[in-house]
C-alpha angles and dihedrals in degrees: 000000000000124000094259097047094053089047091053084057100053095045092059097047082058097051087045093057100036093050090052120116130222107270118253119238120303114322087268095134080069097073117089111268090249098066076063112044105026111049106041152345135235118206142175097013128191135179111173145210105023097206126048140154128234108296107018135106132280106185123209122202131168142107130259119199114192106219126244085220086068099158114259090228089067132094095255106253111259110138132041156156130205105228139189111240114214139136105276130297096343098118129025120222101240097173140001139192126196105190086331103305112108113243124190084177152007126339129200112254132186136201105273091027127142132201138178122211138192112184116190103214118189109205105237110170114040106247150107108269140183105236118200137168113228137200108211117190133191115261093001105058138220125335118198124228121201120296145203136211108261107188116198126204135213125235103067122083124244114225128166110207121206148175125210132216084249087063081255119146117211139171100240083191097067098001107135083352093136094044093053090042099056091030092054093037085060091049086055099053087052085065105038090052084052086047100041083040096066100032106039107026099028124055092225090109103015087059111036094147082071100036086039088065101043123086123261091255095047120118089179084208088165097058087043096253102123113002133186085253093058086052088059096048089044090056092049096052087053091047089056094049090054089050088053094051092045085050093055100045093046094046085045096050083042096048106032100031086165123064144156138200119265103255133215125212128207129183152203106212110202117261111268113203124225086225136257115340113253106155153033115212129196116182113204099188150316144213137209131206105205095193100050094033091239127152124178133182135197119209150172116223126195119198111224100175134072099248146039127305138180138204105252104170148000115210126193121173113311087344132091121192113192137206095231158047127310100266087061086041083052095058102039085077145270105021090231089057093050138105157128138277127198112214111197112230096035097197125101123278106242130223108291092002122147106195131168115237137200114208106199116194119184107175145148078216095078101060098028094061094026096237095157117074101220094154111039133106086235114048105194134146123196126180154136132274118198120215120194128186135211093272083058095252115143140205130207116215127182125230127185117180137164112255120210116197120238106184129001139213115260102245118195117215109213 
């Protein structure tokens, strides 16, 4: 390769880094639109504050409904964990509440469920970090909830607290820290001189023209590949391994003479209840424009109540589009997951009333997290639309209809 060549290649893989931009979240627009909208809904949504320093809380607040219209080629939900989504290590879960009882695991969840949850983050590496709350379920996954940038700034110390069953205090943050480090760090030069051994002394991997012909069961002792003497040192190597194990388990039985099982905890939260029943809804179909990110559905409400109602949100999968200003958008949760909804007609439903209605939803949000199953063998939306009456109680109700694409996006193949 000449030297220009080699220039020209070096200048586009600059470019290529330099023109990046900072990734977005956490890859959850790559999942297929049905593990969104299908399976559950994320609502009300809070991560607060914005800005900490190292060591203080990030609290995480919101509700999470699982949908009746749960896909059949799924596991059936059964078992699940609200989790916090961020990338990688940089906070530690110090508390969680699912619908006020505390939970340090799993809880048992159910189609039509709804749970409420309030997760306490300390920040622990300086950054700026996508927080998101998760529902993993067993056998599905997780599925990500809408999220909000944390960033964390240096200058405070993280510390974990914690008491054990003995009365002892103890840092869980650097508590045996040093032990684990040097013992696995032994552990570690064990394997670096049996590594080093076999490449850089042995011919096993620097001549593999030779080892490649000879037979599995071949020491080759008379060309020098595997000699009686590399038996002895490999014995060796593997005494001094099971020296190091009897070591561990007899310093840990000395030193730690009580122990208990690791436990796991599962729960039952209590119900919580979508609110009192107002309406009845019946979607008859939707349509999507790919091009313009525009959904619109058509359904039938029924009025259950005796008085008024209104359409306050529609909520489909980590995102909530609202019937109202900004000041109502900026309240619903985390600003990028937020949007708008049209309902036509805009005027309250009355007592007893049966009205069609028309939700128009014009947002960025559809494509960008891919909501809208426009390629898909199955092209279904499910969601939740949010009534709310004069008192200001509200009522969830889930929707699933067919959608049927009007207009794409052009796409390019490379």
């Amino acid at each position: 390769m000449d030297k220009r060549r080699l220039t020209s290649l070096l200048v586009m893989a600059f470019l290529a880094v330099a023109g990046a931009t900072r990734a977005f979240a956490h890859g959850e627009a790559g999942d297929e639109p049905f593990l969104k909208n299908m399976t559950s809904a994320f609502y009300d949504v809070s991560v607060s504050p914005a800005e900490v320093q190292v060591g203080q809380p990030v609290t995480v607040t919101g509700k999470v409904k699982i949908l009746e219209t749960w896909p059949y080629t799924l596991q059936e939900p059964g078992m699940a964990a609200i989790v916090p989504v961020v990338p990688g290590p940089v906070f530690a879960l110090q508390n969680r509440t699912i619908n006020g009882q505390s939970s340090v695991g799993s809880f048992f969840a159910e189609k039509g469920g709804i749970y409420e949850f309030k997760m306490t983050l300390l920040g622990k590496e300086p950054g700026n970090w996508h927080v998101h709350p998760g529902l993993a379920v067993k056998g599905t996954g997780t599925l990500v909830g809408p999220g909000a940038w944390v960033t964390v700034q240096p200058g405070g110390t993280f510390a974990f607290p914690l008491t054990l069953l003995s009365g002892e205090k103890i840092d869980l943050n650097t508590y045996g820290g040093s032990f684990v480090w040097w013992w696995s760090f032994l552990g570690f030069l064990l394997g670096v001189v049996w590594m080093f051994y076999w490449t850089l002394v042995k011919r096993t991997v620097t001549n593999l023209a030779v080892t490649l012909q000879l037979s599995p069961n071949d020491d080759a002792p008379d060309i020098g590949l595997i000699t009686p003497r590399d038996h002895m040192w490999m014995n060796v190597l593997a005494g001094l391994a099971i020296v190091m194990l009897v070591v561990g388990w007899t310093y840990a039985t000395r030193r730690y003479p009580v122990r208990w099982v690791q436990q796991t905890d599962w729960i039952s939260p209590p119900s919580l209840a979508s609110g009192e029943k107002m309406a009845e809804v019946n979607a008859s179909g939707a349509t999507y424009d790919d091009a313009t990110d525009t959904l619109i559905i058509k359904a039938r409400v029924k009025n259950l109540l005796t008085s008024e109602i209104s359409v306050k949100q529609f909520i489909l999968g980590m995102a909530t589009f609202v019937n109202g200003g900004e000041q109502d958008q900026a309240k619903a949760g985390p600003r990028d997951f937020v949007g708008q909804v049209a309902v036509d007609p805009k005027t309250p439903i009355a007592a007893g009333e049966t009205r069609d209605l028309t939700l128009t939803i014009s947002s960025k949000i559809l494509s960008d997290e891919r909501l809208v199953p426009v390629r898909a063998p199955q092209q279904f939306v499910a969601g939740l639309v949010r009534f709310e009456n004069a008192r200001g109680g509200d009522d969830l109700v889930t929707i699933r209809t067919s959608v049927v694409p009007t207009q794409f996006r052009p796409r390019y193949l490379p």
